[in-house]
C-alpha positions in Angstrom: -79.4 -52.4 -53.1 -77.1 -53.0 -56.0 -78.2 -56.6 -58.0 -76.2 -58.7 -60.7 -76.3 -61.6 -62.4 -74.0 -63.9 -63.8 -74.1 -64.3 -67.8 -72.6 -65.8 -70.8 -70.7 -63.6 -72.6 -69.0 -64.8 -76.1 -66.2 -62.9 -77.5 -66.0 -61.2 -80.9 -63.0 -61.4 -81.4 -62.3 -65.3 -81.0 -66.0 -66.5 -80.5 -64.6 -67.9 -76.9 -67.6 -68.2 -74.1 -67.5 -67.0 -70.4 -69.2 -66.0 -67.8 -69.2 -62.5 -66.5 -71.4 -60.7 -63.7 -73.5 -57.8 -65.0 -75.4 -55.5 -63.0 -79.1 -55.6 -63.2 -79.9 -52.6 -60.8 -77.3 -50.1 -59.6 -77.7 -48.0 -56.5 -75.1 -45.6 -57.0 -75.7 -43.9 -53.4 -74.2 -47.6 -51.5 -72.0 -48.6 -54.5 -69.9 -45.1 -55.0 -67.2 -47.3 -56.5 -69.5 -48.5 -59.5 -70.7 -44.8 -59.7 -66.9 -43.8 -60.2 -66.5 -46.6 -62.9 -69.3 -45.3 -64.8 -68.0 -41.9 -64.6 -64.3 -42.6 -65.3 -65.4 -45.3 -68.3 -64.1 -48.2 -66.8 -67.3 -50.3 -65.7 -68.2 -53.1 -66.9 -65.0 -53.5 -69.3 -63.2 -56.4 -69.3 -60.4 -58.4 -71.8 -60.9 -62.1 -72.8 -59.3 -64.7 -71.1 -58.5 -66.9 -74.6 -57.0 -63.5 -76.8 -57.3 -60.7 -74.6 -59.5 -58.8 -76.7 -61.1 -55.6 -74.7 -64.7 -56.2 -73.9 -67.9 -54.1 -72.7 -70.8 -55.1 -71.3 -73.6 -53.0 -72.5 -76.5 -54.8 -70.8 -79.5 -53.0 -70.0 -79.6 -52.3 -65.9 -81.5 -49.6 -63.7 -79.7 -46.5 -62.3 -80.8 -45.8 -58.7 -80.0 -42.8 -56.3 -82.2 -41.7 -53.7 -80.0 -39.4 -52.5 -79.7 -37.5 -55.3 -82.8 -38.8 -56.8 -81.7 -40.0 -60.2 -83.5 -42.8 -62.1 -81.9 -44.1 -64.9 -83.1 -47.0 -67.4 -80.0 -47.7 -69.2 -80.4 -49.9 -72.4 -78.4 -51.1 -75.0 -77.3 -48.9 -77.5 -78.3 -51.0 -80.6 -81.9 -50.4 -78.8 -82.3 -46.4 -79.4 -84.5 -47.1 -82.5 -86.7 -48.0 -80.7 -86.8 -45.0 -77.9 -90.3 -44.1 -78.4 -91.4 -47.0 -76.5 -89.0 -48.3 -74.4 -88.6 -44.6 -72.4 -92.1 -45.1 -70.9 -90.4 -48.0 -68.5 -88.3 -46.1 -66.2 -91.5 -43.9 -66.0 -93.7 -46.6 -65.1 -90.9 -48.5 -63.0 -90.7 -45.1 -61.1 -94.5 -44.7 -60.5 -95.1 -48.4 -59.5 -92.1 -48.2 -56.9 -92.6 -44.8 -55.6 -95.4 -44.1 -55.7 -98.3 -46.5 -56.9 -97.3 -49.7 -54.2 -94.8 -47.9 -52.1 -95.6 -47.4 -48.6 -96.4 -43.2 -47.4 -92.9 -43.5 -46.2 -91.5 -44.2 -49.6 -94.4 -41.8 -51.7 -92.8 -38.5 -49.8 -90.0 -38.8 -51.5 -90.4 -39.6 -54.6 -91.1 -35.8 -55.6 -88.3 -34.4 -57.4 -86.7 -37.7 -59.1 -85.0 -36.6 -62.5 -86.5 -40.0 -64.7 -84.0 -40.6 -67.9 -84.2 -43.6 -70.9 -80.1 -43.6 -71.9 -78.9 -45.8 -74.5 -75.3 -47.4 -73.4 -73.3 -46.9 -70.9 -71.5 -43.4 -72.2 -75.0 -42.1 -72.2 -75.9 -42.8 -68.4 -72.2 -41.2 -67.9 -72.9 -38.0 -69.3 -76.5 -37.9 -67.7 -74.4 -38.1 -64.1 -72.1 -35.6 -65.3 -75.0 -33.3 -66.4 -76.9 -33.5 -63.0 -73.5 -33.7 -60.8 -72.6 -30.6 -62.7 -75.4 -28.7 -62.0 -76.0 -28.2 -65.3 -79.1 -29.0 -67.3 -79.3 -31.6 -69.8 -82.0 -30.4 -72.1 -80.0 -27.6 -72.7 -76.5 -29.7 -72.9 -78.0 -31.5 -75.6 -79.4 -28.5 -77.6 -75.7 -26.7 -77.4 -74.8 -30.0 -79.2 -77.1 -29.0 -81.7 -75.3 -25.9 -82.3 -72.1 -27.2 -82.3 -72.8 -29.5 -85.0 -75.0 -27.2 -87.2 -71.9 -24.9 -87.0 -68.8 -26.9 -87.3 -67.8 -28.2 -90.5 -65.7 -30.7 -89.4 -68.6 -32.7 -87.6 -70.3 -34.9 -89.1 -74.6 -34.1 -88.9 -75.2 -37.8 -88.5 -76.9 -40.0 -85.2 -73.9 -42.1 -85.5 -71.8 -39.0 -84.8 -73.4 -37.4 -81.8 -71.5 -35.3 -79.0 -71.3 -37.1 -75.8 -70.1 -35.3 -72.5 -67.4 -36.8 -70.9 -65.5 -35.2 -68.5 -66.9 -30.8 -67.4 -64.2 -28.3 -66.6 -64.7 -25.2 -64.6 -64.6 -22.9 -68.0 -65.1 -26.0 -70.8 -67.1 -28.9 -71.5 -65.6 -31.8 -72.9 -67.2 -33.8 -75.6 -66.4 -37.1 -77.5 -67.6 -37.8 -81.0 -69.6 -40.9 -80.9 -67.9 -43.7 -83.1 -64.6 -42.2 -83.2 -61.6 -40.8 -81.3 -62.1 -37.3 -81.8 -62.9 -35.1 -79.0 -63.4 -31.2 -78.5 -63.8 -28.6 -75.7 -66.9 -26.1 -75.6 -66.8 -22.9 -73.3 -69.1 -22.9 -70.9 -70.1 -19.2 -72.3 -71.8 -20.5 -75.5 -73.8 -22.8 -72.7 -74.8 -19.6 -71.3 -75.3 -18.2 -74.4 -78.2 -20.3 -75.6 -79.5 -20.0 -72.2 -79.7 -16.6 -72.4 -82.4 -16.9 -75.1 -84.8 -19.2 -74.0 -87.7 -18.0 -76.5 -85.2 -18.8 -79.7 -84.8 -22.4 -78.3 -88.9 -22.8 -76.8 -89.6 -25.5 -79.8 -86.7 -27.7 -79.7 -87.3 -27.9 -75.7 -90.2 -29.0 -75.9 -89.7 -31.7 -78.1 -86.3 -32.6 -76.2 -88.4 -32.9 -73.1 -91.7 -34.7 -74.2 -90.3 -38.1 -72.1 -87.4 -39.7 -70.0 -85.5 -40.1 -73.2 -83.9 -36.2 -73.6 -81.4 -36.8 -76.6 -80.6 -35.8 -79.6 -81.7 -39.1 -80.7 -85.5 -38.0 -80.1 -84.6 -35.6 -83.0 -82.3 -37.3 -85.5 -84.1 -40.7 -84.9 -86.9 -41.8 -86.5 -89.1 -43.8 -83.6 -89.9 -47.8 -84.9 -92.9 -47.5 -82.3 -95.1 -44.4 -80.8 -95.2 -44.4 -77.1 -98.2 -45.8 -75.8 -99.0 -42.1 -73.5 -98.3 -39.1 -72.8 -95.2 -38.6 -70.9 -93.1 -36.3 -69.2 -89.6 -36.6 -67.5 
Protein backbone atom coordinates (compact mmCIF):
# COMPACT_ATOMS: atom_id res chain seq x y z
CA UNK A 1 0.00 0.00 0.00
CA UNK A 2 1.17 3.32 -1.36
CA UNK A 3 0.34 6.49 1.43
CA UNK A 4 0.47 10.35 0.89
CA UNK A 5 -0.33 13.30 2.44
CA UNK A 6 -1.39 16.59 1.45
CA UNK A 7 1.16 19.56 2.30
CA UNK A 8 1.93 23.12 2.07
CA UNK A 9 4.40 23.74 -0.34
CA UNK A 10 5.68 27.58 -0.83
CA UNK A 11 7.47 28.54 -3.91
CA UNK A 12 10.99 29.94 -4.20
CA UNK A 13 10.59 31.54 -6.74
CA UNK A 14 7.53 33.91 -5.87
CA UNK A 15 7.07 32.89 -2.14
CA UNK A 16 3.29 31.68 -3.40
CA UNK A 17 1.75 28.78 -0.99
CA UNK A 18 -0.10 25.61 -2.13
CA UNK A 19 -0.91 22.50 -1.44
CA UNK A 20 0.55 19.43 -3.01
CA UNK A 21 0.20 15.56 -2.19
CA UNK A 22 3.55 13.84 -1.28
CA UNK A 23 4.04 10.39 -0.83
CA UNK A 24 4.88 9.08 2.63
CA UNK A 25 5.38 5.37 1.72
CA UNK A 26 5.70 3.98 -1.75
CA UNK A 27 5.09 0.45 -2.76
CA UNK A 28 6.60 0.38 -6.02
CA UNK A 29 5.40 -3.41 -6.71
CA UNK A 30 1.25 -1.91 -6.86
CA UNK A 31 2.21 1.64 -7.98
CA UNK A 32 4.51 0.67 -11.18
CA UNK A 33 3.59 4.05 -12.52
CA UNK A 34 5.31 6.02 -9.52
CA UNK A 35 8.19 3.42 -9.86
CA UNK A 36 8.53 4.65 -13.65
CA UNK A 37 8.41 8.36 -12.44
CA UNK A 38 11.26 7.84 -10.18
CA UNK A 39 13.14 6.10 -12.72
CA UNK A 40 12.46 8.52 -15.65
CA UNK A 41 12.96 11.73 -13.13
CA UNK A 42 9.65 13.00 -13.39
CA UNK A 43 8.07 12.22 -9.76
CA UNK A 44 7.14 14.44 -7.64
CA UNK A 45 7.91 17.61 -10.00
CA UNK A 46 5.61 20.06 -10.41
CA UNK A 47 5.41 24.06 -11.75
CA UNK A 48 3.72 26.80 -9.73
CA UNK A 49 0.44 27.78 -10.38
CA UNK A 50 1.21 31.89 -9.69
CA UNK A 51 4.83 31.94 -12.09
CA UNK A 52 5.28 28.59 -13.24
CA UNK A 53 8.41 28.04 -11.69
CA UNK A 54 9.56 24.13 -11.84
CA UNK A 55 9.24 22.54 -8.44
CA UNK A 56 10.48 19.20 -6.61
CA UNK A 57 9.30 17.64 -3.83
CA UNK A 58 12.13 16.09 -1.97
CA UNK A 59 10.26 14.98 1.08
CA UNK A 60 11.50 12.13 2.92
CA UNK A 61 9.07 8.79 2.18
CA UNK A 62 9.78 4.91 2.44
CA UNK A 63 10.58 2.80 -0.64
CA UNK A 64 8.69 -0.61 -0.46
CA UNK A 65 8.94 -3.73 -2.78
CA UNK A 66 8.30 -7.08 -1.67
CA UNK A 67 8.61 -8.46 -4.76
CA UNK A 68 11.83 -7.55 -5.44
CA UNK A 69 12.59 -6.98 -1.81
CA UNK A 70 13.95 -3.43 -1.83
CA UNK A 71 13.71 -1.10 1.21
CA UNK A 72 14.51 2.21 0.76
CA UNK A 73 14.45 5.29 3.37
CA UNK A 74 14.59 8.18 1.12
CA UNK A 75 15.47 11.51 2.84
CA UNK A 76 16.14 14.88 1.98
CA UNK A 77 19.15 15.72 0.46
CA UNK A 78 20.11 18.70 2.69
CA UNK A 79 19.89 15.70 5.44
CA UNK A 80 23.19 13.54 4.26
CA UNK A 81 25.27 15.34 7.02
CA UNK A 82 23.77 13.77 9.08
CA UNK A 83 23.91 9.98 7.50
CA UNK A 84 25.49 8.37 10.37
CA UNK A 85 22.41 8.40 12.27
CA UNK A 86 19.60 8.69 10.29
CA UNK A 87 20.63 5.21 8.15
CA UNK A 88 19.91 3.08 11.22
CA UNK A 89 15.93 3.80 10.57
CA UNK A 90 15.24 1.91 7.53
CA UNK A 91 17.22 -0.86 9.52
CA UNK A 92 15.13 -0.66 12.46
CA UNK A 93 11.84 0.11 10.29
CA UNK A 94 12.77 -3.27 8.50
CA UNK A 95 13.39 -5.33 11.63
CA UNK A 96 10.23 -4.03 13.53
CA UNK A 97 7.96 -4.80 10.32
CA UNK A 98 9.46 -7.95 9.24
CA UNK A 99 10.59 -9.38 11.52
CA UNK A 100 10.29 -8.27 15.23
CA UNK A 101 5.98 -7.81 15.30
CA UNK A 102 5.34 -9.37 11.91
CA UNK A 103 3.39 -12.42 11.97
CA UNK A 104 5.50 -16.14 10.78
CA UNK A 105 3.83 -15.39 7.59
CA UNK A 106 5.52 -12.06 7.12
CA UNK A 107 9.14 -13.13 9.10
CA UNK A 108 9.72 -15.89 6.01
CA UNK A 109 10.23 -13.43 3.83
CA UNK A 110 11.92 -10.88 4.98
CA UNK A 111 15.35 -12.79 4.21
CA UNK A 112 17.09 -11.30 1.47
CA UNK A 113 15.72 -7.50 1.57
CA UNK A 114 18.50 -5.19 0.11
CA UNK A 115 17.97 -2.15 3.17
CA UNK A 116 19.38 1.42 1.72
CA UNK A 117 19.49 5.23 3.47
CA UNK A 118 19.38 7.56 0.01
CA UNK A 119 19.47 11.10 0.20
CA UNK A 120 16.97 12.75 -2.57
CA UNK A 121 15.20 11.49 -4.98
CA UNK A 122 18.14 10.92 -7.78
CA UNK A 123 19.65 8.81 -5.20
CA UNK A 124 16.64 6.25 -4.66
CA UNK A 125 16.75 6.41 -8.65
CA UNK A 126 20.02 5.13 -9.11
CA UNK A 127 19.67 2.52 -6.23
CA UNK A 128 16.63 1.01 -8.58
CA UNK A 129 18.71 1.21 -11.51
CA UNK A 130 21.63 -0.54 -9.62
CA UNK A 131 19.40 -3.52 -8.34
CA UNK A 132 17.14 -3.61 -11.64
CA UNK A 133 20.42 -3.87 -13.42
CA UNK A 134 21.74 -6.55 -11.78
CA UNK A 135 24.55 -4.74 -10.93
CA UNK A 136 25.97 -4.13 -7.50
CA UNK A 137 25.97 -0.91 -5.96
CA UNK A 138 28.94 -1.07 -3.64
CA UNK A 139 30.94 -1.53 -6.48
CA UNK A 140 28.99 1.22 -8.78
CA UNK A 141 29.86 3.63 -6.25
CA UNK A 142 33.67 2.61 -5.89
CA UNK A 143 34.02 2.87 -9.97
CA UNK A 144 32.87 6.45 -9.22
CA UNK A 145 35.76 6.65 -7.14
CA UNK A 146 37.93 5.99 -9.90
CA UNK A 147 36.43 7.92 -12.23
CA UNK A 148 36.86 11.00 -10.30
CA UNK A 149 40.42 10.23 -8.92
CA UNK A 150 41.27 9.86 -12.64
CA UNK A 151 39.50 12.55 -14.57
CA UNK A 152 40.74 15.94 -14.49
CA UNK A 153 37.86 17.45 -15.52
CA UNK A 154 35.73 16.29 -12.38
CA UNK A 155 35.56 18.02 -9.77
CA UNK A 156 36.80 15.69 -6.21
CA UNK A 157 34.11 17.40 -4.21
CA UNK A 158 30.59 15.79 -2.33
CA UNK A 159 28.80 18.47 -4.16
CA UNK A 160 30.04 16.94 -7.35
CA UNK A 161 29.31 13.29 -7.02
CA UNK A 162 28.45 10.76 -10.08
CA UNK A 163 24.91 9.77 -9.98
CA UNK A 164 23.67 6.83 -12.28
CA UNK A 165 21.01 7.67 -14.35
CA UNK A 166 20.07 5.76 -17.11
CA UNK A 167 22.48 1.81 -17.75
CA UNK A 168 23.15 0.77 -21.33
CA UNK A 169 24.03 -2.68 -22.46
CA UNK A 170 27.96 -1.69 -22.98
CA UNK A 171 27.88 1.99 -20.83
CA UNK A 172 26.76 3.42 -17.71
CA UNK A 173 25.49 6.70 -17.68
CA UNK A 174 26.33 9.21 -15.02
CA UNK A 175 25.24 12.84 -14.15
CA UNK A 176 27.41 15.24 -12.18
CA UNK A 177 25.59 16.21 -9.21
CA UNK A 178 24.92 20.10 -9.23
CA UNK A 179 25.40 20.55 -12.84
CA UNK A 180 24.41 19.58 -16.36
CA UNK A 181 27.33 17.60 -17.28
CA UNK A 182 26.94 14.01 -17.84
CA UNK A 183 29.39 11.08 -19.04
CA UNK A 184 29.22 7.44 -20.18
CA UNK A 185 31.53 4.67 -18.46
CA UNK A 186 32.05 1.19 -20.18
CA UNK A 187 30.80 -1.38 -18.49
CA UNK A 188 34.50 -3.08 -18.79
CA UNK A 189 36.18 -0.68 -16.31
CA UNK A 190 33.08 -2.06 -13.96
CA UNK A 191 34.47 -5.39 -14.56
CA UNK A 192 37.68 -4.24 -14.29
CA UNK A 193 37.63 -3.32 -10.56
CA UNK A 194 35.64 -6.31 -10.04
CA UNK A 195 38.14 -8.31 -11.21
CA UNK A 196 40.37 -7.29 -8.25
CA UNK A 197 38.53 -7.58 -5.31
CA UNK A 198 41.61 -7.75 -2.76
CA UNK A 199 42.85 -3.98 -4.27
CA UNK A 200 39.32 -2.61 -3.39
CA UNK A 201 38.75 -5.03 0.25
CA UNK A 202 39.16 -1.60 2.44
CA UNK A 203 37.01 0.76 0.67
CA UNK A 204 34.16 -2.15 0.67
CA UNK A 205 34.18 -2.47 3.83
CA UNK A 206 33.73 0.96 4.79
CA UNK A 207 31.13 1.39 1.78
CA UNK A 208 29.14 -1.40 3.35
CA UNK A 209 29.25 -0.78 7.21
CA UNK A 210 25.29 0.35 7.02
CA UNK A 211 22.15 1.02 4.68
CA UNK A 212 23.76 4.24 3.60
CA UNK A 213 26.36 2.74 0.65
CA UNK A 214 27.60 6.18 -0.83
CA UNK A 215 30.28 7.93 -1.53
CA UNK A 216 28.95 10.35 0.96
CA UNK A 217 30.02 7.77 3.83
CA UNK A 218 33.55 8.61 2.51
CA UNK A 219 33.67 12.35 1.49
CA UNK A 220 31.28 13.23 4.40
CA UNK A 221 32.20 13.96 7.62
CA UNK A 222 29.15 12.24 9.93
CA UNK A 223 27.50 15.29 12.56
CA UNK A 224 26.44 12.15 14.77
CA UNK A 225 27.96 8.34 15.19
CA UNK A 226 25.39 5.75 14.71
CA UNK A 227 24.02 4.54 17.76
CA UNK A 228 25.11 0.33 16.63
CA UNK A 229 26.54 -1.70 14.68
CA UNK A 230 24.96 -2.08 11.38
CA UNK A 231 24.95 -3.85 8.39
CA UNK A 232 22.86 -3.49 5.08
Amino acid sequence: MSTFALRPRRCSACGAVSSAEVAVSLNGERRPDLREAILDGSFQRSTCAACGAPHRVQDPFVYLDFARKEWITCFAPDREPDWARLECEPMEDWREGMVTFAPPMVRELSAGFRIRAVFGVDALREKLLCFANGLDDAWVELLKLQVMRERADLLFSPSRRLRLYAVEPDTLWFGVMGTAHTLGVGREALLALQDEPLAWLTPMEHLTRGPYVDLGRMMLAPESAPAEPLAP
